[in-house]
MIZA-377389 format. One line per 3 residues: number of its first residue (from 0); for each residue x, y, z of N, C-alpha, C, CB. Coordinates in steps of 0.05 Angstrom, whole numbers, plus 5000, padded with zeros to 4 digits. Glycine has a CB too. Example, Ala and Ser with C-alpha at 12.3 -4.5 7.8 and 13.67 -1.06 7.14 Angstrom:
2
0	5264/4886/5156/5246/4910/5156/5264/4934/5156/5226/4911/5181 | 5257/4955/5142/5273/4979/5143/5258/5001/5157/5282/4988/5114
! end
This chain:
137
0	4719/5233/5252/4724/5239/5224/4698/5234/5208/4747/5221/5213 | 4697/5254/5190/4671/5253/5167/4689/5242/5147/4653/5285/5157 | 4675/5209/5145/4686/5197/5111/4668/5220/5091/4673/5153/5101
3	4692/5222/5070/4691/5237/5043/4674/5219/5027/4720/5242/5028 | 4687/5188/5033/4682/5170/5005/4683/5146/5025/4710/5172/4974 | 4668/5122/5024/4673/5093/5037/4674/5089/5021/4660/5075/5054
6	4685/5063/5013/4691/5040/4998/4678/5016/5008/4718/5036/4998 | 4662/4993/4992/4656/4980/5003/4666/4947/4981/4630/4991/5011 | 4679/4931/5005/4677/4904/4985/4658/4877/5006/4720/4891/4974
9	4656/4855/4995/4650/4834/5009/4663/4815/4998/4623/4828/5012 | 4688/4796/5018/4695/4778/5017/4677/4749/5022/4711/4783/5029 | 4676/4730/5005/4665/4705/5013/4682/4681/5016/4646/4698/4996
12	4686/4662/5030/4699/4632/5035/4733/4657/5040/4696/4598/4996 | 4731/4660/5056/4765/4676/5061/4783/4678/5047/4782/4666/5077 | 4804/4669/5045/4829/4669/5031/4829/4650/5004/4851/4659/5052
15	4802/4629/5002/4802/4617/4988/4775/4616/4966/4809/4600/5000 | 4763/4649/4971/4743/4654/4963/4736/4667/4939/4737/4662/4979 | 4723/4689/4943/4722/4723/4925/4717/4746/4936/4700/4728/4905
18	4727/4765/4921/4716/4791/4933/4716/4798/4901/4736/4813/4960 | 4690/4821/4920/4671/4843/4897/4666/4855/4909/4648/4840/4882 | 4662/4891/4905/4669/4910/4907/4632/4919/4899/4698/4917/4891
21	4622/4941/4923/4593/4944/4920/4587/4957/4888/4583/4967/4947 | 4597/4961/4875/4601/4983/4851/4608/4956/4827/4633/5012/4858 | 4624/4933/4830/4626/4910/4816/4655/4910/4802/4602/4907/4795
24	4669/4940/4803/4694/4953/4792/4709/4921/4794/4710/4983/4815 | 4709/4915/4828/4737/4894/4833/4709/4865/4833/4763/4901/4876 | 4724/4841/4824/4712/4817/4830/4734/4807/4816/4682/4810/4820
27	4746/4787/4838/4772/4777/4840/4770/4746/4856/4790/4799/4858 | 4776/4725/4843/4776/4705/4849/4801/4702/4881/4780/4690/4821 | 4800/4699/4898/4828/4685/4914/4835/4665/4925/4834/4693/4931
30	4865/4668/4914/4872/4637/4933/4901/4640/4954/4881/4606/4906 | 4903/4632/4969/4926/4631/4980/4946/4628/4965/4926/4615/4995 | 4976/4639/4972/5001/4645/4957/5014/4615/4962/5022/4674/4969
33	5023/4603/4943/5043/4583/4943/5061/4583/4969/5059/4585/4919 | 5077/4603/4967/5087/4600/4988/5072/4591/5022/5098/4623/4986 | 5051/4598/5025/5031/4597/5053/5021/4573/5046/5006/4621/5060
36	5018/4555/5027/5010/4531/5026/4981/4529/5000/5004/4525/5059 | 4975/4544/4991/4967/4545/4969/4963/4542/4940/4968/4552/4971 | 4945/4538/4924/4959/4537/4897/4963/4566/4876/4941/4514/4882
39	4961/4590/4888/4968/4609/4879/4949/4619/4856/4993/4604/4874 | 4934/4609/4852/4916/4612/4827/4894/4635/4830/4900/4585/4821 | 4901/4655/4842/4880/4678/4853/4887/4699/4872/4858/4665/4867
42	4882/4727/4865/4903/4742/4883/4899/4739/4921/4899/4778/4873 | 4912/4754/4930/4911/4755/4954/4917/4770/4981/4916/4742/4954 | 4903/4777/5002/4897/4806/5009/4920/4819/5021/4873/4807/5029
45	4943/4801/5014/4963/4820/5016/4982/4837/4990/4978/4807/5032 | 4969/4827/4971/4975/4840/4941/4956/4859/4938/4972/4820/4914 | 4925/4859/4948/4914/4876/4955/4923/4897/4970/4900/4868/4963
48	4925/4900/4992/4939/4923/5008/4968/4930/4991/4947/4912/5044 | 4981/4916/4983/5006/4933/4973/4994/4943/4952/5034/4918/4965 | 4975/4941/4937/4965/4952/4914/4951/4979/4922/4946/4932/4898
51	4936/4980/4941/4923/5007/4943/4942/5021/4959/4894/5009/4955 | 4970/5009/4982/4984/5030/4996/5005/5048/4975/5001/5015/5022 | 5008/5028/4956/5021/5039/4936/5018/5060/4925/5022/5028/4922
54	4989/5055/4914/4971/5073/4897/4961/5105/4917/4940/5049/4888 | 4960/5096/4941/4957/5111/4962/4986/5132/4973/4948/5090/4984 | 5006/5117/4977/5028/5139/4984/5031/5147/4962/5054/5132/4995
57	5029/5140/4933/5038/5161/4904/5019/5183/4906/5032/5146/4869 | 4996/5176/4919/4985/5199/4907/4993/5219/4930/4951/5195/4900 | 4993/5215/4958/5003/5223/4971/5032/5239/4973/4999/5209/4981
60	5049/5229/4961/5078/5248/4951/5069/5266/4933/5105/5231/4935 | 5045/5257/4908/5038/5274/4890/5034/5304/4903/5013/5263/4878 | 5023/5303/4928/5003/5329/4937/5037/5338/4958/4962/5319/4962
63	5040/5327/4975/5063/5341/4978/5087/5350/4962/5071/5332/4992 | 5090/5340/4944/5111/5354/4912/5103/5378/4913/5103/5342/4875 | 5074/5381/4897/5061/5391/4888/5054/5422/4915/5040/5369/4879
66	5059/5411/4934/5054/5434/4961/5089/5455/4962/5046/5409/5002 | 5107/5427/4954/5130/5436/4955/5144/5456/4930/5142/5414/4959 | 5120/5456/4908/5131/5461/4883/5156/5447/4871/5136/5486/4883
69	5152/5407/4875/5162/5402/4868/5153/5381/4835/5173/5399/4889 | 5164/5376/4828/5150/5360/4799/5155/5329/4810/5169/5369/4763 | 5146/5313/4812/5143/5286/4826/5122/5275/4801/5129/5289/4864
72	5117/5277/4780/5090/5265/4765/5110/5246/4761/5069/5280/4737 | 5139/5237/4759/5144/5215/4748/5152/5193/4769/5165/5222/4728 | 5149/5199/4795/5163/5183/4808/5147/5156/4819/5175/5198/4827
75	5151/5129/4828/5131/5120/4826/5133/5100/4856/5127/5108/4797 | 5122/5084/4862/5119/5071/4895/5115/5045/4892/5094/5082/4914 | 5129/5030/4897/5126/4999/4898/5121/4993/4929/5155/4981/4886
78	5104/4971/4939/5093/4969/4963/5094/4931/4960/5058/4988/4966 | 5122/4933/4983/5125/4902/4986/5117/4898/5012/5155/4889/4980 | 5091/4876/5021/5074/4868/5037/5082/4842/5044/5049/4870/5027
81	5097/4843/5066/5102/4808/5081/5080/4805/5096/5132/4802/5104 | 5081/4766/5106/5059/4763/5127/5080/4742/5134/5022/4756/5120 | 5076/4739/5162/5083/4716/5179/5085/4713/5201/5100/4710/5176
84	5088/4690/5213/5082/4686/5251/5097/4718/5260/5108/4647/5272 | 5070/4718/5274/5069/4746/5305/5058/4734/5328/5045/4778/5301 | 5078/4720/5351/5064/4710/5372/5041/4693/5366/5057/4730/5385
87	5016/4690/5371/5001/4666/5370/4988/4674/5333/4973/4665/5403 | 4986/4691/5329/4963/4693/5303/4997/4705/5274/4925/4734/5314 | 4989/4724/5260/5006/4728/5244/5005/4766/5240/4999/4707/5217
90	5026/4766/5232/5027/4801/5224/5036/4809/5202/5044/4817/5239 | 5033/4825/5193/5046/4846/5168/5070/4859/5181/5022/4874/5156 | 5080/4862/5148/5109/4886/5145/5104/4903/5125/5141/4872/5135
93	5112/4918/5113/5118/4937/5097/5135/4955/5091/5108/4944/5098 | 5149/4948/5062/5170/4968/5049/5163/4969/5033/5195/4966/5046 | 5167/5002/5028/5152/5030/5004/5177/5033/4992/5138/5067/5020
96	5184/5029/4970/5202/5034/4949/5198/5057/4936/5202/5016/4931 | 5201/5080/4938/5197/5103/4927/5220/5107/4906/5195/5125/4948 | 5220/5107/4876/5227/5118/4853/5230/5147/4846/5212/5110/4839
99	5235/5161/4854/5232/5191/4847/5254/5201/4824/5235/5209/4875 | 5236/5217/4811/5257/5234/4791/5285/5234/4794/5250/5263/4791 | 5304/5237/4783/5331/5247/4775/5331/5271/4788/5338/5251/4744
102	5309/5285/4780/5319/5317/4783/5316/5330/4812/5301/5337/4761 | 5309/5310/4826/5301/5307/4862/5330/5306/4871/5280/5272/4875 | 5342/5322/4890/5371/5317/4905/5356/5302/4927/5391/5347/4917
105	5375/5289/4943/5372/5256/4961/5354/5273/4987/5415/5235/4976 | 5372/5299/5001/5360/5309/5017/5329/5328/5023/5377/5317/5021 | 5321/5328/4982/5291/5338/4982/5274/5323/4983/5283/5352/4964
108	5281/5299/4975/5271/5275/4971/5262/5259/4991/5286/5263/4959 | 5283/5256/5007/5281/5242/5034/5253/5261/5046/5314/5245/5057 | 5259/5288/5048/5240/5298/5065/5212/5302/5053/5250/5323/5075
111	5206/5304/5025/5185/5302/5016/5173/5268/5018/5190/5315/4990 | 5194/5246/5020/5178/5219/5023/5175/5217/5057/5196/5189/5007 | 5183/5229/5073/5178/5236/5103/5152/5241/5102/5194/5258/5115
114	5143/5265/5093/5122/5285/5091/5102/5266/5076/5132/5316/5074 | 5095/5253/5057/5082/5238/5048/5071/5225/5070/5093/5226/5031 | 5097/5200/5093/5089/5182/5107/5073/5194/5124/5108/5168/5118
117	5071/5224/5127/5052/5227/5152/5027/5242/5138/5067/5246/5179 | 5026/5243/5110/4994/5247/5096/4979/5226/5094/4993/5257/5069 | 4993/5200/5088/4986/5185/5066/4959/5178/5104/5019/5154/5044
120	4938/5163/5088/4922/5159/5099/4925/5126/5109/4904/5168/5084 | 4946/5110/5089/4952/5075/5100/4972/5077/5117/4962/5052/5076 | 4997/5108/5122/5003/5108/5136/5002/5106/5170/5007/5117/5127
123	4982/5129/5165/4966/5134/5184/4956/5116/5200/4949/5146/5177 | 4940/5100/5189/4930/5075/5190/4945/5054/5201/4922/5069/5167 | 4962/5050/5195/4992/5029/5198/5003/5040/5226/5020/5035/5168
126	5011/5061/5226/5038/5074/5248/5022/5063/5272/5045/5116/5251 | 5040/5055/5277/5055/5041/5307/5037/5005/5307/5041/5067/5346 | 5033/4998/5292/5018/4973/5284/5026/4955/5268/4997/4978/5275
129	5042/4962/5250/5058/4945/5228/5084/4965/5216/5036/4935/5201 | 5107/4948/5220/5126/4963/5215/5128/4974/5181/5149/4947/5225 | 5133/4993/5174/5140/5004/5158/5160/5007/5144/5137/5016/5162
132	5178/5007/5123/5208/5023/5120/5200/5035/5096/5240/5005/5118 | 5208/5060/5090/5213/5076/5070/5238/5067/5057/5215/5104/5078 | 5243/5066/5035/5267/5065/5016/5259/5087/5000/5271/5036/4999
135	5289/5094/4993/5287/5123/4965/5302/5108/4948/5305/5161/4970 | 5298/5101/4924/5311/5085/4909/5313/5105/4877/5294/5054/4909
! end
């Protein structure tokens, strides 16, 4: 594959560090989530990933709507990101909450957020590596 666009960030001190972004856009203090033993006072790279897979499958339904001649500008993608014990180290989950218009029937819908899962590029990325679930909500 020829990258279009890289992205670049550098994380320092891990989970309890910063990241900044070569361009300076992102500079984000982090800390571990309360829950994992933390004091929560700084995001963390799994609010990260649900933030860009989010931002990533919308735009992704956008272009298939849009292929389908369907109107999708209102519908929107929530991206809930678990972590926890996988055998010796830890793993991710992921559920995509897709919002779509009213004016979407269940069975165009379903197949246009199908059609997304196999554009979207975090999909891609993800399949067969961390489970997934689509919701149409």
């Amino acid at each position: 594959m020829d990258a279009l666009y890289t992205a670049v960030a550098t994380a320092t001190h891990g989970r309890e560090g910063r990241t900044v972004s070569s361009d300076g856009k992102i500079d984000l203090g982090l800390a571990m989530p309360v829950e994992l033993g933390g004091n929560g006072q700084g995001t963390n790279p799994e609010q990260l990933f649900a933030a860009g897979y989010a931002a990533c499958f919308g735009s992704a339904l956008g272009l298939v709507g849009r292929q389908a001649k369907v109107d999708l500008s209102d519908a929107a993608v929530t991206a809930e990101v678990g972590i926890g014990k996988q055998g010796e180290g830890f793993g991710l989950k992921v559920t995509l909450r897709v919002e779509l218009p009213e004016t979407v029937d269940e069975a165009t819908g379903r197949k246009l957020v199908d059609q997304a899962h196999q554009v979207c590029p975090y999909s891609n990325a993800t399949r067969g590596n961390i489970e997934v679930d689509l919701v149409i909500e």
